[in-house]
N, C-alpha and C positions, 0 to 999 in steps of 0.2 A: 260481606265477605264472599266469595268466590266459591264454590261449590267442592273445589279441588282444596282447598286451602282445611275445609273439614274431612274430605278424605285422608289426607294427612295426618292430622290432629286425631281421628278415629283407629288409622294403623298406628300411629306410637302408642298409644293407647292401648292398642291391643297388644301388642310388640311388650311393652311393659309389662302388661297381666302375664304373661308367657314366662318371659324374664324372672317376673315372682315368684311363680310355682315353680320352676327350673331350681332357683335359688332354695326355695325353702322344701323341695323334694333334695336337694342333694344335702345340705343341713339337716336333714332329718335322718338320712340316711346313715351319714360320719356319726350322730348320735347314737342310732340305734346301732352301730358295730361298739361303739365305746360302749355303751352300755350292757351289749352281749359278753365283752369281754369281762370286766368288771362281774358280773355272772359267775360267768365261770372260772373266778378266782374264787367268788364268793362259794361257789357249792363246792371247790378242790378245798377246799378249807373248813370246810364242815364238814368232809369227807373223811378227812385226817382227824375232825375231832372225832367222829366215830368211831374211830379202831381203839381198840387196845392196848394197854401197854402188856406186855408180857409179863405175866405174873413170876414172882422169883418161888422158888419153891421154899414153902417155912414151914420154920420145925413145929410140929406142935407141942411141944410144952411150954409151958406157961415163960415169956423173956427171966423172971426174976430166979426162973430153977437153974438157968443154963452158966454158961463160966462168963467170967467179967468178959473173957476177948471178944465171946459173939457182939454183946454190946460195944465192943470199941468201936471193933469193925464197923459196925453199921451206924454208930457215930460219923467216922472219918468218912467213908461211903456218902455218908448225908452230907456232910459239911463239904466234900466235893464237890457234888452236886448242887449245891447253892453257890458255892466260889464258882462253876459253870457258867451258871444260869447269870450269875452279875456280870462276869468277865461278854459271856453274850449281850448282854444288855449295854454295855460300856462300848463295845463295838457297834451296835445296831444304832447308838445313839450318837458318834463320831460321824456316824455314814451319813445319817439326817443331817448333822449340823453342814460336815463340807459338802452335800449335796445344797443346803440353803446358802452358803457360803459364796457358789460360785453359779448360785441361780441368774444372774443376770449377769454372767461376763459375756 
């Protein structure tokens, strides 16, 4: 074989190594931005768990001294708040479904 014929054969060869790293530095690279992202959802969201909720201001005597309405109130109040939390939940789980629904149109 011809001397030129392995110069050839040497630069694709090298041309290809190049081509790889090129390839797998830019693959690494679109990773580690999805990754930082994903971050810093992950710490805004353990950020939010940290805080507080605002404490409501309560009476101190004992619930069972006070008039039956305190306790309704904070019946209804409660039972609001869980009818919230479901009606959220029924929403947030519509959105999954027609997001999966029209994942491959």
């Amino acid at each position: 074989m011809p001397w030129w014929i392995w110069l050839l054969l040497v630069l694709f060869m090298l041309a290809m190594i190049v081509a790889g790293c090129i390839y797998v530095v830019l693959h690494g690279y679109h990773a580690f931005k999805d990754i930082a992202q994903v971050g810093g959802r992950v710490v805004e969201r353990f950020g939010a768990m940290q805080n507080t909720l605002p404490e409501e201001e309560a009476n101190s005597a004992p619930f069972f001294t006070r008039p039956l309405q305190d306790a309704v109130n904070r019946y209804v109040d409660a039972h609001a708040q869980v009818i919230k939390r479901r009606e959220a939940k029924r929403e947030r789980h519509a959105a999954q479904w027609g997001r999966w629904n029209h994942f491959n149109d």
